[in-house]
C-alpha positions as CSV (number, residue, x, y, z in Angstrom):
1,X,-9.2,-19.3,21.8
2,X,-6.7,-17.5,23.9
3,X,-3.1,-17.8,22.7
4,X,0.4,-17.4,25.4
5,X,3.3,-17.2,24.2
6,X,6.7,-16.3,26.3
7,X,9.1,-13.5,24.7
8,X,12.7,-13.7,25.4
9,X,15.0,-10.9,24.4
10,X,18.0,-12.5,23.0
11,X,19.7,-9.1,22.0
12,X,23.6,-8.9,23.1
13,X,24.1,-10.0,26.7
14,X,20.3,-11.3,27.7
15,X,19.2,-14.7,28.4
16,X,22.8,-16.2,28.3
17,X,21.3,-19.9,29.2
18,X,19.5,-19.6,25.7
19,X,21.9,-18.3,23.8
20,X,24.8,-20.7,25.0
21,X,22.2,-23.5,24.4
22,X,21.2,-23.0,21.1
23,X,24.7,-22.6,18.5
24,X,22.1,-21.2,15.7
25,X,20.6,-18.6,17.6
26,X,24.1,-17.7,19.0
27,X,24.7,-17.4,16.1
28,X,22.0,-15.4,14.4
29,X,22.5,-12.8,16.9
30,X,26.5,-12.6,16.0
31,X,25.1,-12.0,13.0
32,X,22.5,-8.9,13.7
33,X,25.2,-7.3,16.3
34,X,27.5,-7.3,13.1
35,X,24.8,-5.6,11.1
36,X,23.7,-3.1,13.9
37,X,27.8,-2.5,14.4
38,X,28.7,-1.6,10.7
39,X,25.2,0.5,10.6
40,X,25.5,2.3,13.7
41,X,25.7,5.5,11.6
42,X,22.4,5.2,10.1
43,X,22.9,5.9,6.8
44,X,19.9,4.6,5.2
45,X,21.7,4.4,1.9
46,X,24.6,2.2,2.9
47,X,22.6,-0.5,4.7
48,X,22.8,-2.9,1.8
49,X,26.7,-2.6,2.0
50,X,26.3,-2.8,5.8
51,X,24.5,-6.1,5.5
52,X,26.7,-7.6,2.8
53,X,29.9,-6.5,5.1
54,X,28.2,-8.6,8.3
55,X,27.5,-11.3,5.8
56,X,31.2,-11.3,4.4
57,X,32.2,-11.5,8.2
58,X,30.2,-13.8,9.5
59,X,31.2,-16.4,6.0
60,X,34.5,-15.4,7.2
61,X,34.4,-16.5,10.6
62,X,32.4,-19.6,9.8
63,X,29.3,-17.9,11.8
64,X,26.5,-19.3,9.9
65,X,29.0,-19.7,7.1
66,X,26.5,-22.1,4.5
67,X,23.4,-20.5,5.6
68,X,24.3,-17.1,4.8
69,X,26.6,-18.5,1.6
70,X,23.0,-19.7,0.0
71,X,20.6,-17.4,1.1
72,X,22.8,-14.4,0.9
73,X,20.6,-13.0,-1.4
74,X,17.3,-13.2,0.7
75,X,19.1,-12.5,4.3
76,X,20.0,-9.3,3.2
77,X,16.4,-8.7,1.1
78,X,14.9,-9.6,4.6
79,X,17.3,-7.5,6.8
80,X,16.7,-4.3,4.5
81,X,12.5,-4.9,5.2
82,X,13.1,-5.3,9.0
83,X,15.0,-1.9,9.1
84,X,13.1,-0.3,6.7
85,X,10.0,-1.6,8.9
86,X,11.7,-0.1,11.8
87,X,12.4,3.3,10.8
88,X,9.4,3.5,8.9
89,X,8.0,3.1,12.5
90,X,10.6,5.5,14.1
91,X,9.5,8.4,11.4
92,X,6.0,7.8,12.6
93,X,6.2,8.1,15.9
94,X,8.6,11.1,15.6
95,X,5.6,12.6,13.8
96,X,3.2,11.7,16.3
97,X,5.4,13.5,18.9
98,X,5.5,16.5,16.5
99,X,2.0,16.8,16.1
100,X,1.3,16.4,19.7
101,X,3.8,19.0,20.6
102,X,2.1,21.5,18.1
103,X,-1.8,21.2,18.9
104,X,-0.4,21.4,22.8
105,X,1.1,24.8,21.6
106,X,-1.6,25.5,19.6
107,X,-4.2,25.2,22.7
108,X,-2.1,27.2,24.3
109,X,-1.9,29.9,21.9
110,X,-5.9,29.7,21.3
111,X,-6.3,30.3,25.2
112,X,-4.1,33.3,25.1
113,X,-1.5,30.9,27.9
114,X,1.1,31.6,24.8
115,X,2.1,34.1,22.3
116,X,2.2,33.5,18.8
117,X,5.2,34.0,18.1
118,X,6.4,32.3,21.2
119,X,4.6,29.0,20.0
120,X,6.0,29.7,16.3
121,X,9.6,29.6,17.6
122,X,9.1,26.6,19.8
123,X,8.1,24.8,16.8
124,X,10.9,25.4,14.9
125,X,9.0,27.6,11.8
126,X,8.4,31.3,11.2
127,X,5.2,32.7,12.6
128,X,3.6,32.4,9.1
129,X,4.0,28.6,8.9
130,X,2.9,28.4,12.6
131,X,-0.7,30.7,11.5
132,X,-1.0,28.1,8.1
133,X,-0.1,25.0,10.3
134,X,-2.9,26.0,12.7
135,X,-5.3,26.3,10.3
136,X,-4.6,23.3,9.1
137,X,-5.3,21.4,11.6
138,X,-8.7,23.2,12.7
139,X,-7.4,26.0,15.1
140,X,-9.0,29.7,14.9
141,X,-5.5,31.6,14.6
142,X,-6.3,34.4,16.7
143,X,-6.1,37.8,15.5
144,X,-2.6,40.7,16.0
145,X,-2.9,43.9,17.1
């Protein structure tokens, strides 16, 4: 069983035919530029008031004015889970990158191509952290003189 489906981005200024065709959907997407405009800041801790500011806007402006006026409650519960989702999965791959970068400079430092005190400051730690950090993760921390 072999599933296709065809992805359109709707995001701000893509597949215009769509979005003038479809008032809801239009509509929806007033709605997330709103959120992603009183967010652009990032601060995790206001994205609640973010959300209930776009909401208040978009009531305002009669932009999915009943929808959002009965499910207020569960648009923003939803819009929270989608951007916690999201930077749940930003923090992750920011690790990833991390870690990448450190077991590159750890090779490096275990073939003698890199100092260790080079690698340590590349990191972004003290040479201590770098020597505990390499052990961690398996590498023989090669020995000062």
């Amino acid at each position: 069983l072999e599933l296709k489906c065809k992805v359109y981005n709707i995001n701000d200024g893509k597949n215009k035919a769509i979005m003038e065709s479809c008032g809801w959907l239009n509509d929806y997407m007033t709605f997330v530029n709103k959120v992603r405009e009183y967010h652009a800041d990032g601060a995790f801790d206001d994205l609640a008031i973010d959300i209930e500011k776009a909401i208040d806007y978009c009531i305002d402006n009669d932009i999915l004015k009943e929808f959002l006026k009965t499910y207020r409650s569960e648009v923003t519960k939803s819009m929270q889970l989608n951007y916690e989702f999201d930077r749940q999965l930003e923090l992750e791959r920011a690790d990833a990158i991390e870690e990448g970068e450190n077991k590159m400079l750890f090779t490096l430092v275990t073939k003698g191509k890199l100092d260790i005190d080079t690698a340590a400051e590349e990191a972004g730690v003290s040479v201590s952290e770098f020597e505990k950090l390499m052990s961690e993760a398996g590498y023989k921390v090669p020995e000062t003189v």
